[in-house]
Structures are given as C-alpha cells and as structure tokens.
C-alpha positions as CSV (number, residue, x, y, z in Angstrom):
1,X,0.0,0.0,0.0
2,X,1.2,3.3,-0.9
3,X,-0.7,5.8,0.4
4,X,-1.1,7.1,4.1
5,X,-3.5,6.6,6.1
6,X,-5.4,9.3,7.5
7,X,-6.0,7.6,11.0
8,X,-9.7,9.4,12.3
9,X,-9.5,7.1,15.7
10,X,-6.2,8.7,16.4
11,X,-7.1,12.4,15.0
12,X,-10.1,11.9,17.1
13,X,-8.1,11.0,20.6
14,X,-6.2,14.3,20.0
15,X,-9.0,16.4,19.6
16,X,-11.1,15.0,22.2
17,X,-7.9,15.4,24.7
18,X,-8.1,19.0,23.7
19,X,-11.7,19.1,24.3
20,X,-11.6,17.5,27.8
21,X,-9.0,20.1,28.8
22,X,-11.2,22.9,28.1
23,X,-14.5,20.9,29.7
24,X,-12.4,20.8,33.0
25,X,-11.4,24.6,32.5
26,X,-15.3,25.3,31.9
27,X,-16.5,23.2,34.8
28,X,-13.7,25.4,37.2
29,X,-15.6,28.2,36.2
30,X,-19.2,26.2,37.5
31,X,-20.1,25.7,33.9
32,X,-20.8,21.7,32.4
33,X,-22.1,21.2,29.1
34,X,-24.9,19.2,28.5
35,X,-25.9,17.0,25.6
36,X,-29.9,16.1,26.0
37,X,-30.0,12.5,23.6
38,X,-33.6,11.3,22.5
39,X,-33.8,7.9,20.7
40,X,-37.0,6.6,19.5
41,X,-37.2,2.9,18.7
42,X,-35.1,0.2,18.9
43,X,-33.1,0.2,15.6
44,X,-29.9,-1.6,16.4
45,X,-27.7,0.9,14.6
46,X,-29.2,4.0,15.9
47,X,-28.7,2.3,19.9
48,X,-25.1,1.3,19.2
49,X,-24.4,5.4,17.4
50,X,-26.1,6.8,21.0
51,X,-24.4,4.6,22.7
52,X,-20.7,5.6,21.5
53,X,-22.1,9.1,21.6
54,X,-23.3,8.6,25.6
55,X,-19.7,6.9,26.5
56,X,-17.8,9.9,24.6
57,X,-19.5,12.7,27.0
58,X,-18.8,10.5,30.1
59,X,-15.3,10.2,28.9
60,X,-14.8,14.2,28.5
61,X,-16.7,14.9,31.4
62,X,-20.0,16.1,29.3
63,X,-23.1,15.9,31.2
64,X,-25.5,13.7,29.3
65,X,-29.5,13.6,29.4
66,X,-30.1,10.0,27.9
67,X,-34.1,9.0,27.1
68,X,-34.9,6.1,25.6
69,X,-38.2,6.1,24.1
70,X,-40.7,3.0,22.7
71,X,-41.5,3.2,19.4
72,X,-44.7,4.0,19.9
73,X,-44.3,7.3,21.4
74,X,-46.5,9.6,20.2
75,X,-45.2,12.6,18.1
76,X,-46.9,15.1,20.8
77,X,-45.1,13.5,23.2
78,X,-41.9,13.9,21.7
79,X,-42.5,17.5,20.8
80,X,-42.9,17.9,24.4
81,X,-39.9,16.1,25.1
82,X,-38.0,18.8,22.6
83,X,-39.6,21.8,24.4
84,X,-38.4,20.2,28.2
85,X,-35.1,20.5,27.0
86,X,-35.1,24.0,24.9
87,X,-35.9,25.7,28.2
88,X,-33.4,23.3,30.6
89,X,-30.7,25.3,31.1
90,X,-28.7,22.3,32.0
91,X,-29.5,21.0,28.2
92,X,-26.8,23.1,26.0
93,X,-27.4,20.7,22.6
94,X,-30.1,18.7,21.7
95,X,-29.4,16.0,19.4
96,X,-32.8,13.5,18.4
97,X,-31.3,10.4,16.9
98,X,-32.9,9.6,13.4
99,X,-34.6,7.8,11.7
100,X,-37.4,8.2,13.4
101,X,-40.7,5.8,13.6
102,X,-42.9,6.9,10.3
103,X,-45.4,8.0,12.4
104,X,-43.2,11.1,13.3
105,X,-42.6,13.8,11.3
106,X,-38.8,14.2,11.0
107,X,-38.6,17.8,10.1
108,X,-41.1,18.9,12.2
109,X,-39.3,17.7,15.3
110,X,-35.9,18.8,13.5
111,X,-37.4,22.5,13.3
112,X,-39.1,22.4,17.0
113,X,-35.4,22.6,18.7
114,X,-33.9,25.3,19.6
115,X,-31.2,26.6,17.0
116,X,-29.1,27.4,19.9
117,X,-29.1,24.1,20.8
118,X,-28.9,22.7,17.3
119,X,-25.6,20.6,17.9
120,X,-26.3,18.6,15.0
121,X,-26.1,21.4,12.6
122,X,-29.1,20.5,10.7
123,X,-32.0,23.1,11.5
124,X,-32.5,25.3,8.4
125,X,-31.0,28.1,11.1
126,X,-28.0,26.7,11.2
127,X,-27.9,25.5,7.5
128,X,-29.0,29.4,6.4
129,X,-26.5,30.9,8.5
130,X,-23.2,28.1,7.5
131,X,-24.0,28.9,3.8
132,X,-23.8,33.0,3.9
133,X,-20.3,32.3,6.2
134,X,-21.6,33.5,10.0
135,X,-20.8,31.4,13.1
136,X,-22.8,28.5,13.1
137,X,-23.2,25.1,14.4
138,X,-21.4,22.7,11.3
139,X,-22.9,19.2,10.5
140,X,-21.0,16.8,12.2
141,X,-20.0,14.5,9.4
142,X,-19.3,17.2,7.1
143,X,-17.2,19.0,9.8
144,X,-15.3,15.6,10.8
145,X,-14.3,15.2,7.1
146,X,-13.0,19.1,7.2
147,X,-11.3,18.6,10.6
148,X,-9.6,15.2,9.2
149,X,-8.0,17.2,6.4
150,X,-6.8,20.1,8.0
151,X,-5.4,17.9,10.6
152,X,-3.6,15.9,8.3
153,X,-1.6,18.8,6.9
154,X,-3.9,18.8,3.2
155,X,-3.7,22.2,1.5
156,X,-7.4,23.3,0.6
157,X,-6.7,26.8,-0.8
158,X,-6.9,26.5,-4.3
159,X,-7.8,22.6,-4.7
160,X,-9.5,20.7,-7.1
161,X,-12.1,18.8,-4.8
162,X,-14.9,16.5,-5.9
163,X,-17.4,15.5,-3.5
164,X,-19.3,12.3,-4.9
165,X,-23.0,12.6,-3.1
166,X,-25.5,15.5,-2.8
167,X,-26.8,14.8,0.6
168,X,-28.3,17.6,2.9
169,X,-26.6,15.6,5.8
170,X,-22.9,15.1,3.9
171,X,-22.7,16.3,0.1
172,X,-24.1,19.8,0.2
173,X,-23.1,21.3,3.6
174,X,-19.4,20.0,3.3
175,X,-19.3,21.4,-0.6
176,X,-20.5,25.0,1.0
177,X,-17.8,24.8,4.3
178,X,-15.2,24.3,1.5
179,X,-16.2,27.2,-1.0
180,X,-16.1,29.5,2.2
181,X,-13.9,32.7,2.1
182,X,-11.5,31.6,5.4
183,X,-8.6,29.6,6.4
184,X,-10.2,26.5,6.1
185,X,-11.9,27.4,2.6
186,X,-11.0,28.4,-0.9
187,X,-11.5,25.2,-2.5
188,X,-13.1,24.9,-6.0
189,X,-16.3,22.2,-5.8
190,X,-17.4,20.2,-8.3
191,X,-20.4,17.9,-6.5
192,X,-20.8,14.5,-8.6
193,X,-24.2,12.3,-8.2
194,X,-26.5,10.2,-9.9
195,X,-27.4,12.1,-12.8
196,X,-23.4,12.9,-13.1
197,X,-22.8,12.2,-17.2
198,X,-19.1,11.0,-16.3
199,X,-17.9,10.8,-12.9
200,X,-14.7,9.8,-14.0
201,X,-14.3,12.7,-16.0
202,X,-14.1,15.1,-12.8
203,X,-12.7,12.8,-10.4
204,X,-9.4,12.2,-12.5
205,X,-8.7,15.5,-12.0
206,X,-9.0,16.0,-8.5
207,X,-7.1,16.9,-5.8
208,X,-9.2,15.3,-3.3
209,X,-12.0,13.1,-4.0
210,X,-14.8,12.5,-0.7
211,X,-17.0,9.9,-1.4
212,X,-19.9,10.1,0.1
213,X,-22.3,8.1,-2.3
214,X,-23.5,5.2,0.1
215,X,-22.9,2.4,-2.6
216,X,-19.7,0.4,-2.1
217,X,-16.9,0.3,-4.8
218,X,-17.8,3.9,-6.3
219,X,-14.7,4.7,-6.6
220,X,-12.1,2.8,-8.3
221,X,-8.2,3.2,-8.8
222,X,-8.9,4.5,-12.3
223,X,-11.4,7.4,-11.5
224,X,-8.1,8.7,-9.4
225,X,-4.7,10.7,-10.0
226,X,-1.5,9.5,-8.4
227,X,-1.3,10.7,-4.9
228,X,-5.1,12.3,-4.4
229,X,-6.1,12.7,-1.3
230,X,-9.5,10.2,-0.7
231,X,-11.7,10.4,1.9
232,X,-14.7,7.7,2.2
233,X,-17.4,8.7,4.1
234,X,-19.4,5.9,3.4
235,X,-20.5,2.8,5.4
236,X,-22.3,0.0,3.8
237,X,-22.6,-3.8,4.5
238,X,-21.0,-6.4,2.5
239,X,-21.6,-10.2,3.1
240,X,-18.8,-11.9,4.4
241,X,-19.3,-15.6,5.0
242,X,-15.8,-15.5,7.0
243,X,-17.2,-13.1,9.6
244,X,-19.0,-14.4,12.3
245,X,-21.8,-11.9,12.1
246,X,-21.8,-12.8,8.2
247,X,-21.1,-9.1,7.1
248,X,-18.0,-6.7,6.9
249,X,-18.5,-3.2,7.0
250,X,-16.3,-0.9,3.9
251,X,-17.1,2.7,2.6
252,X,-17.7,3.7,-0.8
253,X,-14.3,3.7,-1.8
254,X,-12.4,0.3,-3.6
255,X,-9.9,0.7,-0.6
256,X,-7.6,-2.3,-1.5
257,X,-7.0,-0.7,-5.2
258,X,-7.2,3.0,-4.2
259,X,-5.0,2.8,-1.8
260,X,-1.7,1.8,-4.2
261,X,-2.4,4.8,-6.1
262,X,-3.8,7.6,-3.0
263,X,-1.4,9.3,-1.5
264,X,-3.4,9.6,1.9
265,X,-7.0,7.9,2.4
266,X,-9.0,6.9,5.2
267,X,-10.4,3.8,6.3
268,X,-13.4,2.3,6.4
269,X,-14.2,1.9,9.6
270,X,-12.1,4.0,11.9
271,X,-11.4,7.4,9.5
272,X,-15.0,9.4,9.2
273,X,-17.0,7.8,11.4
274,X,-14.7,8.5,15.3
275,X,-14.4,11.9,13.9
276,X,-18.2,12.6,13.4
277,X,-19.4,11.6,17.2
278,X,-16.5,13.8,18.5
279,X,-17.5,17.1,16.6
280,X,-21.1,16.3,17.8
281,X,-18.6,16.9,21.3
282,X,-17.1,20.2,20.1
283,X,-20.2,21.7,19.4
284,X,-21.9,21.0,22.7
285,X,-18.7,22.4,24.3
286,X,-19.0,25.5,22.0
287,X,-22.9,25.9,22.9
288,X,-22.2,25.8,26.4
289,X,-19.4,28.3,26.4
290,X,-22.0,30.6,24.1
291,X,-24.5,30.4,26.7
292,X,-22.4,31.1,29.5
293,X,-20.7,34.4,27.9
294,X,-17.4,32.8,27.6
C-alpha cells in the first residue's frame, strides 16, 4: 500500500484530549455542558451510534440527558420532550437520533429545537446561517471530514475537490464549508451524483476526492490521479461468510486498489466515522461556552 492513512481514531483522541482540557477549564468556572439525547425505537444501529455518543460525554466529562423512548411514542409526546429540554438550562445541545418511527414527522421535530441548541447542525438556522459564512453550528460529518483534512496537513486553498453525493446531511453542507472565504476554505467544488454524465471525467482530475455516495466500490483506482487525497465517508454492509456476524463493514471507496495509487486515504471503519461523534462533542462544548458568555 502506498498511500497514508489518515487515521480518524487517532485524530479523534487528539482532539477529544483538547476538548476534555477545556470541559475541565469550563467546569472550574461552574459551567458543564450538556448534551440532551432522544432515541426513538429500537433500531440496532441507531442504539449502538447513542451509545458511543453517551460513553464519549462520560469520557470528557460532558453531562448527558439519555431517554430512551418506545416506538410508539407519540409525536406530541416527543414535541414535548424537545420543548423540556429547549428551556433546561442544563440541556446546552439537543441532538434527536434519526430515523425516526414513520409516524413522526422528522422535520417537524428537526425544526421544534432550539437553534441554539442545534448541535447537530441541521436546523434550516444553522444551514441558512453556515451557507452565507456566519458562526454556526457545522454538521457533524461534514465538519469531521474538514477537521480530518486540516489535521492531516492537506492544503485546501486552491484545490480541485470532488465530492461524490449531494446529501443535505454530507454532500451539500461540506461542498458549502469548502467554497467558504476563510482559512479552512477556498476550495473549487465540483459535487458529482447520480445524474453525473461522467464521474470519471471530474474525479481524475482531483485533488481530493470524498465519497460520500452510500454504494460500495464507487470509486475505483482508475477514477483517481496518483497521490489524491481520498476520503470515504461511506458505510455499507457487504456479506462476508468468513465473519462471524456474516457481514464486513467498507465505505464507498475500492480501498484495496485506491490505496496503491492515494497518497493519503481513510479507512473504512475507523477514519470518518470517530471523527463525526467527537465534533457532535465540540459543538456541545461551543454551545455551552455561548450560553455562559465565555
């Protein structure tokens, strides 16, 4: 293999060391961050997400609101729920794990919480606000793939980066925090997807290609340059009769082949994915600092 990885479990140690440090400085001053979590349902990928999520505030000293809801709460009820903890002043982020049961109207719970306390990044708020450049709370995933790059030393001022997936929760917000005017901007965008004539076509000639697609093997070693920078965002389930729980987790990237020709990519698991949970973390930390005055 000739490229490097770009190691998001280690990145992620790093930054949530840093982010411990200033929770203990915070909680000197009589002020803890709280994340309030709401998980509807039992969906076995959703518990194990807010469970990693629950054990990362316990492990930088984050206070955490955990409720565990059946599946058959009511929507009312979990408008209620959302309300509790807008006025808790305790509750500094908000985050309501999706999906939801169909019976509950995603957006409409999305848009009852408070932007202040949109940690997630994804109230139209916080969207409006990250477009025009003003401080505002960036998508997680998005912000992990920005964090990932700066920390790994990758010029974005003047690159050529292709972003393959339109997403409101990936594609489109990390497109618009790489256009920005600022340090960590600059970038020129192309955004590939379905109705894309040629993929290949833009990808070849970029300086960093982020899949974020959700189909495995979208990109191959030929839709490359020597030594591009890759990041695969995606997660997807591939049967693996060797694997005890018959599956094997990879992104959307053909890691084995794209990683002779890369010169840094991340791995599928342990790049994207540690990031995202621990950015959820930075902006609970940022919220709480916000509402103290600090």
């Amino acid at each position: 293999m000739s490229a490097k990885l770009i190691d998001g479990k280690q990145i992620a140690i790093y930054l949530r060391a840093e982010l411990k440090a200033e929770v203990e400085k915070l909680k000197q001053k009589g002020i803890t961050p709280g994340l309030g979590v709401i998980l509807v349902g039992a969906d076995a990928a959703s518990v194990s997400y807010v469970t990693a999520k629950e054990k990362a505030c316990s492990e930088i000293g984050i206070y955490s609101d955990d409720n565990r809801l059946g599946a058959e709460t009511s929507e009312k009820d979990l408008l209620a729920l959302v309300d509790n903890m807008n006025r808790d002043p305790k509750i500094n982020g908000i985050l309501v794990q999706l999906p939801l049961p169909k019976h509950i109207d995603e957006q409409k719970v999305l848009l009852a919480i408070d932007p202040a306390k949109d940690v997630d990044g994804f109230h139209p708020v916080s969207v409006g606000k990250m477009v025009v450049g003003q401080k505002a709370f960036l998508p997680c995933t998005p912000h992990a793939v920005l964090q990932l790059l700066i920390r790994s030393g990758v010029k974005l001022e003047g690159a050529e980066v292709v972003i393959v997936g339109r997403s409101n929760i990936v594609g489109k917000p990390l497109a618009n925090m790489l256009i920005q005017k600022s340090p960590t901007g600059n970038a020129t965008v192309t955004i590939c997807h379905t109705k894309t004539k040629d993929v290949s076509a833009h990808t070849r000639k970029a300086d960093i290609v982020i899949a974020a697609a959700g189909r495995a093997n979208t990109i191959t070693a030929d839709m490359i340059k020597d030594d591009a920078v890759v990041i695969d965002v995606g997660i997807n389930r591939i049967d693996d009769a060797t694997k005890k729980r018959g599956y094997r987790l990879v992104g959307d990237v053909d890691f084995a082949e794209v990683s002779k020709k890369a010169g840094l990519i991340t791995p599928v698991p342990g790049g994207v994915g540690p990031m995202t949970i621990t950015m959820l973390l930075y902006n609970t930390v940022e919220s709480a600092k916000t509402a103290a005055g600090v």
